[in-house]
N, C-alpha and C positions, 0 to 999 in steps of 0.2 A: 452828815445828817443820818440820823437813825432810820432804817428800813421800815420803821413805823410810822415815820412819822411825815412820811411822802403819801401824800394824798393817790385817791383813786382815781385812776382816770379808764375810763371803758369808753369803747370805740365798739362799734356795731358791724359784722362780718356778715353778707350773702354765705348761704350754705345751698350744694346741690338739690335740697328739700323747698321748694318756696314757700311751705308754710312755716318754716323755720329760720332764725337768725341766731349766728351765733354773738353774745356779749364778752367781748375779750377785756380781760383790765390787766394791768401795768405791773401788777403782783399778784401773787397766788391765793387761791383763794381757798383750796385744799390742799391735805399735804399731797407730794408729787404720785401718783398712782392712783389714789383714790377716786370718786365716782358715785352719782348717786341720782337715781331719777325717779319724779314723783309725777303719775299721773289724774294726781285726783289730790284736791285738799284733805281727805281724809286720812292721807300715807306722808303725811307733812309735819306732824306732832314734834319730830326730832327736827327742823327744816324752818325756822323764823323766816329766813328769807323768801322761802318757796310758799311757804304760810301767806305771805303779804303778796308777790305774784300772783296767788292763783285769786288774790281779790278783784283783778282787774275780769272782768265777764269776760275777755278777748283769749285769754291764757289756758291751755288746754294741757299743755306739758312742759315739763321743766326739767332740765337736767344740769347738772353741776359736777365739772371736774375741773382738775389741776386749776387754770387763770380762767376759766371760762364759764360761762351758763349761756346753756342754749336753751331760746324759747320756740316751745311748737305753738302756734295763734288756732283760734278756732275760723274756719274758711268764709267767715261771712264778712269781713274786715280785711285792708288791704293792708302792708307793711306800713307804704308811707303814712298812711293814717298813726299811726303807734309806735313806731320803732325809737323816733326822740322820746316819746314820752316815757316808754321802759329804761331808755338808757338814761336819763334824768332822773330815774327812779332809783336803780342799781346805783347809780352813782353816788345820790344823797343816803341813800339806805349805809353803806357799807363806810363812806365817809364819818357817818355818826357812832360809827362802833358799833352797831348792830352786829349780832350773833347770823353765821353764815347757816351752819350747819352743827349742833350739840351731837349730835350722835350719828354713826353714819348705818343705814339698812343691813340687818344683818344677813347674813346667807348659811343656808344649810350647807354642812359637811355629811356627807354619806359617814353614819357611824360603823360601816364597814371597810371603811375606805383606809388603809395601812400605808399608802403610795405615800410619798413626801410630797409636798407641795413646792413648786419654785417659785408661783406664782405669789405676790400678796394678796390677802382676803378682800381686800379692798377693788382690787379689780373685779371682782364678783364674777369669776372664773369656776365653772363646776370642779372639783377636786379628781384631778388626775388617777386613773385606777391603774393606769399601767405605762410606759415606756412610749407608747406609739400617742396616744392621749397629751403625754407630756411634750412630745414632740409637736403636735400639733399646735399646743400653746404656744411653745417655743415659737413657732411662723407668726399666730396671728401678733403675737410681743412684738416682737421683732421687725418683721417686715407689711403687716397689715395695719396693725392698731394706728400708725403714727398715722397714718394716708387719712385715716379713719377720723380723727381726734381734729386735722385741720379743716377740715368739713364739719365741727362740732356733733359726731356722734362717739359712739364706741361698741366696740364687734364685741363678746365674751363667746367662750366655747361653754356648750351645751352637754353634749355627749358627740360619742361614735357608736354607731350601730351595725353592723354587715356592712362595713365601706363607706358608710351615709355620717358625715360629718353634720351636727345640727350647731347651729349658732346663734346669736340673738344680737340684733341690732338695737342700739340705744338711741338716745338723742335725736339730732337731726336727722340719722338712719332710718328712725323707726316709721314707714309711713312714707317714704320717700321712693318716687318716680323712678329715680335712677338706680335704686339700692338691687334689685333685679340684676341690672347689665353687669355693677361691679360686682354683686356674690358670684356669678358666671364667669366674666370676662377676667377677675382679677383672682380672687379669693381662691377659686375651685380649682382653677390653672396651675395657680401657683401649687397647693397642697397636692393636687394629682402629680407633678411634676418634682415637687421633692419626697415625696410619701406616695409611690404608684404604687405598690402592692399590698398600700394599707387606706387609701382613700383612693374611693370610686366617685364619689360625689358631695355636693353641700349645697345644705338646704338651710334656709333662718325661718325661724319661730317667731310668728308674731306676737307683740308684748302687747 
């Protein structure tokens, strides 16, 4: 049987965020790295699917990468209220051939910026200016993004500043009780502990 031709099946994941769940399906939904989060039906033009989510009054953010779409709910409504009815939703949506995503958000490159990139554009990663910058991606790649991604969000690096790593939380992250302890207990530890005389600290930007 054709990889096409095996229907969707989404199953519905608890995320460290409770006003978030994340919708896992059975096949990819983007190509592998990519990424894309929309918090308002007006940044959804490129986004069919995110277009039709945000019809629901309950639906406040949307994110979509690799097999998954995580949804943020607005806080006056409880999960079990909603959560079949969106996964019922994704399901028949994506089953009918429905368009996921046409176009994915594009992101500025610094036109000063001569570094190479390792990173893909798609992970919406600031473009590395130097060596230590690069390294830093190199971690969150590596050892943070995946931690990140089964909790339905995802970290990008920002910039560095005088030791001050900035980075932006997506998805499930964004908004999220616990994201505090892990940018501290996980994220900072770790970067201070491979990169000490070039990270002093890390802070995330609210999106």
């Amino acid at each position: 049987m054709n990889l096409q031709d095996i229907p969707y099946i989404i199953y519905a994941e608890e995320t460290p965020n409770p006003e978030s769940v994340k919708f896992v399906a059975n096949k990819l939904l983007l190509v592998s790295g990519a990424a894309a989060e929309y918090q308002s039906p007006t940044e959804t033009k490129d986004a069919p699917i995110a277009q039709k989510l945000f019809q629901f009054p309950f639906v406040k953010r949307v994110f979509i990468s690799s097999n998954y779409i995580t949804i943020t709910k607005q806080p006056s409504l409880e999960w079990e209220e909603i959560r079949d009815e969106l996964r019922v939703f994704i399901t028949d949506y994506l089953n009918k051939g429905n368009a996921i995503i046409t176009k994915l958000p594009a992101r500025e490159v610094p036109k000063d910026s001569s570094f190479k990139e390792t990173i893909s554009v798609n992970t919406q990663h600031n473009a590395p200016t130097n060596d230590v910058e690069n390294k830093i991606i190199e971690v969150l790649e590596q050892y943070i993004r995946p931690a990140v991604e089964q909790d339905g969000g995802l970290i990008t690096f920002k910039e560095l500043k005088e030791g001050v790593v900035t980075v932006q939380m997506r998805g499930s992250c964004s908004g999220c009780p616990s994201s505090t302890m892990t940018l501290k207990a996980g994220i900072e530890a770790l970067l201070k502990r491979l990169l000490p005389d070039d990270v002093k600290e890390v802070v995330s930007e609210a999106l």
